[in-house]
N, C-alpha and C positions, 0 to 999 in steps of 0.2 A: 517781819523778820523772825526769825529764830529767837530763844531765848537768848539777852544779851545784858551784859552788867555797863550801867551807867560810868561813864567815864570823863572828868573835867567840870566844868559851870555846868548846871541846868540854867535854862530859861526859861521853864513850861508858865509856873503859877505868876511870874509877872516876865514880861518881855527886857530883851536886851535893848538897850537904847545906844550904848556906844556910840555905833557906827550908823544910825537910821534911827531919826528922831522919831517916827511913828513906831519904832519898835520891831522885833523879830524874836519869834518863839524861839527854843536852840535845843538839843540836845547831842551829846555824840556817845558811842556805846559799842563794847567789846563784844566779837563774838568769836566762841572756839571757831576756826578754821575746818574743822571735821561737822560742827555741824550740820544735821538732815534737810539738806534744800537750800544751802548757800552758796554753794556754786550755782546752782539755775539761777537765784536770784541776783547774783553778780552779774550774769551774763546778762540779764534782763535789762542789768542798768546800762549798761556798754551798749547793747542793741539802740536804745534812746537816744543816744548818743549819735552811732553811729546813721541810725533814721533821720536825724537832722540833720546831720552832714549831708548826706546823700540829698536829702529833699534844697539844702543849700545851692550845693550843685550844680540841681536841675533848674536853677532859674537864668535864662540868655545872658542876663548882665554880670551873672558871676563865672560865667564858665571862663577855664584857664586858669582863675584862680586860687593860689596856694591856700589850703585850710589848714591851721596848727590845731590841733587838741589841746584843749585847756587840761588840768589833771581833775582828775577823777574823786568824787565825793566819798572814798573809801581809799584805805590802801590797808596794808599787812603789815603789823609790827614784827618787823627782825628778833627784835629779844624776846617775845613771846610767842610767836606764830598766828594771833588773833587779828581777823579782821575789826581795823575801825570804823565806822562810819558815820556821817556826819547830816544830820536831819537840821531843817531850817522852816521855818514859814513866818510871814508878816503878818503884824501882831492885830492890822487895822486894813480895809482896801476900800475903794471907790463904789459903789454899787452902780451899775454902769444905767440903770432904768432910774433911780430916784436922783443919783449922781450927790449921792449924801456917804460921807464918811461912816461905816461900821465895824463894830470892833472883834474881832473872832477871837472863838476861845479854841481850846484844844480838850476834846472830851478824854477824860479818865476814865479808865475800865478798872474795877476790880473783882477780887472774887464772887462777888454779888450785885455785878452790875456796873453799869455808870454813877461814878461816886460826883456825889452834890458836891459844888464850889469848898463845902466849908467839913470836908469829911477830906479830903486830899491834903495828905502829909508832905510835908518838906521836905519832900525824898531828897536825895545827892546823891555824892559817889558812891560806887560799891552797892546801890538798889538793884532789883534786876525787872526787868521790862521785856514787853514784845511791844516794837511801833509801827502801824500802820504807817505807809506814805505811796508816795506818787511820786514816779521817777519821771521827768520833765524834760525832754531836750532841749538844745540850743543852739543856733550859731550863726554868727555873726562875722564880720571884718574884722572887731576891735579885740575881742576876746577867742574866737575859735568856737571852734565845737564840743560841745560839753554837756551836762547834766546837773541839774539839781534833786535832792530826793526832799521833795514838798511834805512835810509834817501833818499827816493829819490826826492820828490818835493813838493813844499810849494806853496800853494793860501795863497796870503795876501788879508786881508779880511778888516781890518782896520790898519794903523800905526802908531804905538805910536814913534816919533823917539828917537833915542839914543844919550844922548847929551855930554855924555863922551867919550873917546878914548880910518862885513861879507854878457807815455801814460795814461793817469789819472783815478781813480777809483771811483773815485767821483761826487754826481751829488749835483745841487744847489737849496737853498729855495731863502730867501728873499736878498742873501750873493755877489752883485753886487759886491765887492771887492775894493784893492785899484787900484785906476785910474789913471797914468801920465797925462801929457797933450803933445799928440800926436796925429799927425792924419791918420798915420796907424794902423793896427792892425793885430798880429797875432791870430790866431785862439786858443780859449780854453779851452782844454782838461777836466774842471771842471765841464763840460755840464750845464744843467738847469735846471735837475730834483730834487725830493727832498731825492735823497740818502743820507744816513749816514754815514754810513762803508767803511771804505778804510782798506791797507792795506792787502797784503795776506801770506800768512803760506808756508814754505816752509823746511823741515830738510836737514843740509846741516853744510857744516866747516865753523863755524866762521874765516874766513879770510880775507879774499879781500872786506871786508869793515870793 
């Protein structure tokens, strides 16, 4: 994504459990509307979408059948003009060869790297971030055709912290990020250039995240 300010619950450093007892990362996050590359990347999610419909479609035992759209993992705030959107992934999944429970984590970038487990601040609202993900189609009888945008990693950019009681595609402008104080470092995947767009398109079973 674009540069975008944290908006509602984090989920990153422990998982939501509510609703899915094995847990689901969560973030959701504002982006100006003018921002460089979010129209292509909106379009990119809708594409995913409609990829899966389409491929729904084409199988003999569905044809004729009415497909609804489910809504859409973003929409436009009226009072402010900012796109919201809404990042999800499972906290734990199946490993399909050993068929043993594993538990994913969600890597942090910051300005100097992938920051260790125990240098990643309590960010919350009002941080600002760019997040990698994976836009997912879907569709089915029960729910329609739709999308998820699959979580997979977070540059902190700035942290706002939370005082209550959780390969990259992106390249960078002026967005040096947040810094621990350490004096190693691992290597960046955020690059230095001034890309916008992240995230890619992909039709497929919303499941395993």
């Amino acid at each position: 994504t674009p540069r975008a300010t944290v908006t509602g619950w984090v989920s990153i450093l422990k998982p939501d459990t509510k609703y899915n007892a094995d847990g689901d990362f969560k973030i959701k996050v504002r982006i100006p509307r003018d921002a460089k590359g979010l129209d292509a990347l909106l379009e990119t999610i809708e594409e995913a979408r409609d990829s899966a419909k389409a491929e729904f479609q084409k199988n003999p035992k569905n044809k004729g059948k009415r497909v609804k759209e489910a809504d859409l993992p973003f929409y436009e705030d009226e009072d402010t003009g900012e796109v919201v959107m809404s990042f999800k992934s499972k906290a734990s999944y199946i490993d399909k060869k050993t068929e043993q429970r594993r538990e994913r984590v969600i890597p942090i970038f910051g300005g100097a790297g992938r920051l260790k487990p125990n240098e990643v601040p309590n960010f919350g609202e009002g941080s600002e971030v760019r997040v990698a993900f994976q836009a997912s189609g879907f569709c089915n009888a029960a729910v329609g055709a739709g999308v998820s945008l699959r979580l997979e990693s977070i540059k902190l950019l700035k942290a706002v912290e939370f005082s209550g009681g959780g390969a990259n595609p992106f390249g960078d402008d002026d967005e040096d990020g947040y810094t621990p104080d350490r004096s190693d470092d691992d290597a960046d995947p955020y690059g230095d250039d001034n890309g916008s767009e992240g995230g890619d398109a992909s039709p497929g079973e919303d499941g395993d995240f």
